[in-house]
C-alpha positions in Angstrom: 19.5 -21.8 8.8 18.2 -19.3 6.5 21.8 -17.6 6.3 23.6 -20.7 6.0 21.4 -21.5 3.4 22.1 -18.0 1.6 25.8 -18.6 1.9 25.6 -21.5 0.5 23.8 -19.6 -2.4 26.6 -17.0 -2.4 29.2 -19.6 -3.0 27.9 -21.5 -5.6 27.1 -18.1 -7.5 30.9 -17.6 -7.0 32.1 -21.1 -8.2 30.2 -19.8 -11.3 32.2 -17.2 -11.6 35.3 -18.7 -11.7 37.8 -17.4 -14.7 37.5 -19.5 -17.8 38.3 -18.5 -21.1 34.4 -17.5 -21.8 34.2 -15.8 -18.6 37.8 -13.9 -18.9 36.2 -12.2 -22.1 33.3 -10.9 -20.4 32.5 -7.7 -18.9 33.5 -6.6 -15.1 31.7 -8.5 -12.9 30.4 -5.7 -10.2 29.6 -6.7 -6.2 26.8 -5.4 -4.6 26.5 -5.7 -1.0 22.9 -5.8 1.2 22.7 -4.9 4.8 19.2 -5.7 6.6 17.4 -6.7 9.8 16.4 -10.3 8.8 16.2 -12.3 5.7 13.0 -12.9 3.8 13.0 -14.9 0.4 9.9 -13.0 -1.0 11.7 -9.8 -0.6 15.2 -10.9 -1.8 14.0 -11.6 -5.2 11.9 -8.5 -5.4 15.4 -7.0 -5.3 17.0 -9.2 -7.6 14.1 -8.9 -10.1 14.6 -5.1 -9.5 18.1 -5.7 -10.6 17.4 -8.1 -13.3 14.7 -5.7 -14.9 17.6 -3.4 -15.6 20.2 -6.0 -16.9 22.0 -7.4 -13.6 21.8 -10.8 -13.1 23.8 -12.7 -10.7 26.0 -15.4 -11.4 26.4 -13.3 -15.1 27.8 -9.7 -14.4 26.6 -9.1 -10.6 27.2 -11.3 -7.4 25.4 -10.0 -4.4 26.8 -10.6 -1.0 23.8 -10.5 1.9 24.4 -9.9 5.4 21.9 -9.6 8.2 21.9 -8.3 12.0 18.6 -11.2 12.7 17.3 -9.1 15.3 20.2 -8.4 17.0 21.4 -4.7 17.1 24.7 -5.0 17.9 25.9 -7.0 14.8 25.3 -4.3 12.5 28.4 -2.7 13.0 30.2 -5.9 12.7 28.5 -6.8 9.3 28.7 -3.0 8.2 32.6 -3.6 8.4 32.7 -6.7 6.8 30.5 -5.7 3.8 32.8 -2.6 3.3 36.2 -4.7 3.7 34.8 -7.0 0.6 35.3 -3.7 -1.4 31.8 -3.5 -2.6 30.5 -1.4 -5.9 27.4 -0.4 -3.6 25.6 -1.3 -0.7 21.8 -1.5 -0.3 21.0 -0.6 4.1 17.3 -1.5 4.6 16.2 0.0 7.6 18.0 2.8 9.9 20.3 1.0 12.4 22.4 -0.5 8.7 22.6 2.7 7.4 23.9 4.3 10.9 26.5 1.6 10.6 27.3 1.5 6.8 27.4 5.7 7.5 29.8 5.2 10.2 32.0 2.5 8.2 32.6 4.1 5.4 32.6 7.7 4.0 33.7 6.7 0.0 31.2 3.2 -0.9 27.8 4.1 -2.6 25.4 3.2 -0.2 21.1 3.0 -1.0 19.6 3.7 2.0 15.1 2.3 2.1 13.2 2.6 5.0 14.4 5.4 6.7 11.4 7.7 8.0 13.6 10.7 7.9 17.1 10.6 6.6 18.0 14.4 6.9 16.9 14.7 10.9 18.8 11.3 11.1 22.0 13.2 9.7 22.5 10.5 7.1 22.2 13.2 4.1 21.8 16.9 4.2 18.6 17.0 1.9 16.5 15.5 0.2 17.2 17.2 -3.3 21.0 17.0 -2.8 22.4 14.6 -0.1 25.5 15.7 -0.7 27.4 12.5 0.5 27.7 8.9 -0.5 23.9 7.8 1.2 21.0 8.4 -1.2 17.8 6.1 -1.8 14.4 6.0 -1.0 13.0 7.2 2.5 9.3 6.4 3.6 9.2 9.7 5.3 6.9 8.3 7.7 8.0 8.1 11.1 5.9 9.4 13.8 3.1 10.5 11.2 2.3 7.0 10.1 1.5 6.3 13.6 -1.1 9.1 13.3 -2.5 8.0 10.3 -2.5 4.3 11.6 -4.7 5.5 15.0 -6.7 7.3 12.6 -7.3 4.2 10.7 -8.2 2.3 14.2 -10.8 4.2 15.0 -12.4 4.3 11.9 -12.1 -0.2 11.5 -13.2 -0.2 15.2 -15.3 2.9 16.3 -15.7 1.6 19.8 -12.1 1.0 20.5 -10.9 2.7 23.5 -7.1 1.7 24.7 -4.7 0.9 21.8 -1.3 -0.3 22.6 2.1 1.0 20.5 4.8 -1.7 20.4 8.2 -0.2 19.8 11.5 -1.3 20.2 13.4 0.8 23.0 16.2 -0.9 22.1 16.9 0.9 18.8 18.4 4.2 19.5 16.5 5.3 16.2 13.1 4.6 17.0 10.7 7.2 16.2 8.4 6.2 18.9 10.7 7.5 21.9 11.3 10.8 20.8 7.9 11.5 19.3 5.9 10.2 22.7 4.2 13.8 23.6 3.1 14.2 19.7 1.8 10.9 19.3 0.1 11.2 22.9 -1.4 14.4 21.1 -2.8 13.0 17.7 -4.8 10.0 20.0 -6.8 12.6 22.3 -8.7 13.9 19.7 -10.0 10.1 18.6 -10.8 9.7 22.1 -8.0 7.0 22.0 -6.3 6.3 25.4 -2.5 4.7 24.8 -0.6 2.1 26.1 3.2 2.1 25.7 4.2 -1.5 25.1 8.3 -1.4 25.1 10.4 -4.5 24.0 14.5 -4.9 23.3 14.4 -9.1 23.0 12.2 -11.4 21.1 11.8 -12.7 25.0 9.9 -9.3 25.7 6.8 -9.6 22.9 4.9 -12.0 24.8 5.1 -10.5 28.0 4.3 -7.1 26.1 1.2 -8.7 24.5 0.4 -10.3 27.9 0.3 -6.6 29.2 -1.9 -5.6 26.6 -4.5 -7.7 27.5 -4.2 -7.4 30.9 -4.8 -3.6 30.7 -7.8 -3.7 28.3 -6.3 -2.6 25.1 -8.7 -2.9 21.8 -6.1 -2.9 19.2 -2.1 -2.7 19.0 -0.4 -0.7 16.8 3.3 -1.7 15.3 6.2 0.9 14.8 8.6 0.3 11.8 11.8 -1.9 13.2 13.9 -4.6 12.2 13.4 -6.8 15.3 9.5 -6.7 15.0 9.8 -7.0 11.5 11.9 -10.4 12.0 9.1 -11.9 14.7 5.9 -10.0 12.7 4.4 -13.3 12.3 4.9 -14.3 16.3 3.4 -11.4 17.4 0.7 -11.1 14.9 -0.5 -14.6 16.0 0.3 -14.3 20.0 -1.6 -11.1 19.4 -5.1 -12.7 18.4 -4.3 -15.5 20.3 -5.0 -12.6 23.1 -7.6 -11.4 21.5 -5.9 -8.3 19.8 -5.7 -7.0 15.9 -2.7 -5.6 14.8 -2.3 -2.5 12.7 0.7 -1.9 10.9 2.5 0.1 8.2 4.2 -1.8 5.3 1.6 -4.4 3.9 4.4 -6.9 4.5 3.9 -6.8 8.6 0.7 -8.4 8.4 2.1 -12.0 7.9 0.5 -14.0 9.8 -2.6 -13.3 11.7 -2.6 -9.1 11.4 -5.4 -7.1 11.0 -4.6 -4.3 8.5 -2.0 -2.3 7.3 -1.2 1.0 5.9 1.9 2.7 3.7 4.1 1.6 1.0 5.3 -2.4 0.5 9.0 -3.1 1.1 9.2 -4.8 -2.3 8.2 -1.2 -3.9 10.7 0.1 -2.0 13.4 -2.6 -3.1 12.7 -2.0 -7.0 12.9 1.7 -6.3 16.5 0.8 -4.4 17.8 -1.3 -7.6 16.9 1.4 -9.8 19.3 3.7 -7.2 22.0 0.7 -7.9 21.8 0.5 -11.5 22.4 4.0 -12.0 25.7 4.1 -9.5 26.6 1.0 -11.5 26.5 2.9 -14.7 28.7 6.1 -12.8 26.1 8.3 -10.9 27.2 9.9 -7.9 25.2 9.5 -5.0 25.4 13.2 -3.7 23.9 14.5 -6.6 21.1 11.4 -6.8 17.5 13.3 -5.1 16.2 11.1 -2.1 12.7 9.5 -3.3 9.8 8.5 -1.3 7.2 5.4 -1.8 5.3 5.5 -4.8 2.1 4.1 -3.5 0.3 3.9 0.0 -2.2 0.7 -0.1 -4.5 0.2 2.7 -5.0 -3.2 3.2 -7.1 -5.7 5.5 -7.2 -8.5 6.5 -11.0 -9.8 6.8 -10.5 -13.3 8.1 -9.1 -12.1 10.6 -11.4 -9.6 11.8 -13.8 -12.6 11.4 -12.0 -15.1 13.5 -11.9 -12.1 16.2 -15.7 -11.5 16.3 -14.8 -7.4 15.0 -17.3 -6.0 12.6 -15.6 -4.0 10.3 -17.7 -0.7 9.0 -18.8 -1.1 5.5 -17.3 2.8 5.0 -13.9 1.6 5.6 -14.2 -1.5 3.8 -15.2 0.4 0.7 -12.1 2.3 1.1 -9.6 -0.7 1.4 -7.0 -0.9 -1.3 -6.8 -4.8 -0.6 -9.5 -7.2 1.7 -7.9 -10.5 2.1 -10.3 -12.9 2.9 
């Protein structure tokens, strides 16, 4: 429903721009195209603001044509394709799998990658400073270190914790989670932190993962970046303290729902950053000379309530050092 409803969006914004003799007398009308894992109305008009702050507006001299893979993998080549066959100005990829595809569609079309933990081991640009291709945008530069930070940040909310789960999706051949096993293993010991590797592929395999969770004593489960838990954060924030486990995340958007706390950049940051990448393509930048960016801002945020309705006491340390309590 929420794509139909989009399209339906998308169509009236083109019946808008239908030639008349005011319209025929304006300015080109540019298409931007938007690859992601799941749609979110919060974050769509972060993007659109983004755009709209730097005088594109839809329906006036910009129509934007979204597409999205709703947690399932395989349609991101198939969308990739179709966004490219529209003959788009630029395309915005949020999160790894789009920009794999978008890379693999098209070698010419501007496209502004956010999200990606690291671009250049990815082989979606060659650095940082100078990409060198037609991918550029902002990369959290995160990946495996954020899941160090966020155990960190578990031990410190719950001292006594003891097993913490990691919930990753196996399914995405770009998960950070996989490859980076032994090092994440080795940043746990130290916190006296025993792990729990909780895989998934389907939306059918969170509750059985939570299940799992409890079954084997975890304290705490901690979320890895992905589209498909992204698309069913709230689910498994709920199912989660419905088992009586807090979730820790990254991006402060993950904790919809029932989570616990979060730590790293927002995804609407990340979007304003990415229609600031858009604008200047627009204008006639070229994205191989265009310097990758990373998040502006790291917030660490908690959710109180939660660690109310839980029974958790939360240290009065790290609450001092929370950039945001919801309560």
């Amino acid at each position: 429903m929420r794509r139909r409803a989009f399209v339906v969006g998308v169509a009236a914004t083109v019946a808008l721009l239908r030639p008349t003799h005011h319209t025929r007398a304006q300015a080109k009308v540019y298409r931007i195209g938007f690859l992601g894992g799941s749609f979110d109305a919060a974050l769509w008009s972060s993007f659109l603001d983004g755009l709209s702050e730097h005088g594109w507006r839809q329906g006036h001299n910009l129509v934007v044509e979204g597409r999205w893979a709703e947690a399932r993998p395989e349609r991101y080549i198939e969308l990739a394709s179709e966004l490219v066959s529209l003959k788009m100005d630029v395309i915005v990829a949020a999160a790894p799998p789009a920009v794999r595809a978008l890379q693999q569609a098209t070698g010419t079309t501007p496209i502004i990658m956010i999200a990606v933990a690291d671009p250049v081991e990815m082989g979606f640009i060659k650095s940082l400073a100078e990409p060198g291709g037609n991918i550029t945008g902002v990369a959290s530069l995160a990946g495996p270190s954020i899941i160090f930070k966020l155990l960190e940040l578990t031990k410190d909310a719950l001292p006594s914790a003891k097993i913490v789960g990691i919930l990753f999706n196996e399914g995405n051949p770009l998960n950070y989670v996989t490859a980076a096993a032994p090092q994440i293993l080795a940043a746990a010991k130290p916190l006296g932190l025993e792990l729990l590797w909780l895989p998934v592929r389907t939306v059918d395999d969170l509750k059985p993962a939570l299940a799992t969770a409890k079954q084997r004593g975890a304290n705490a489960i901690i979320g890895s970046g992905d589209p498909l838990l992204f698309a069913e954060r709230e689910f498994i924030n709920d199912a989660a303290e419905s088992n009586g486990l807090p979730t820790v995340w990254g991006p402060r958007e993950y904790l919809s729902g029932r989570g616990l706390l979060s730590y790293g950049p927002t995804f609407r940051g990340m979007l304003r950053q990415a229609a600031v990448y858009v604008d200047r393509v627009l204008r006639g930048a070229k994205p191989a000379t265009m310097p990758v960016e990373q998040p502006t801002r790291y917030d660490l945020v908690l959710n109180l309530k939660t660690a109310k309705d839980l029974g958790l006491t939360i240290p009065a340390a790290f609450l001092s050092r929370a950039d945001e309590v919801i309560e």
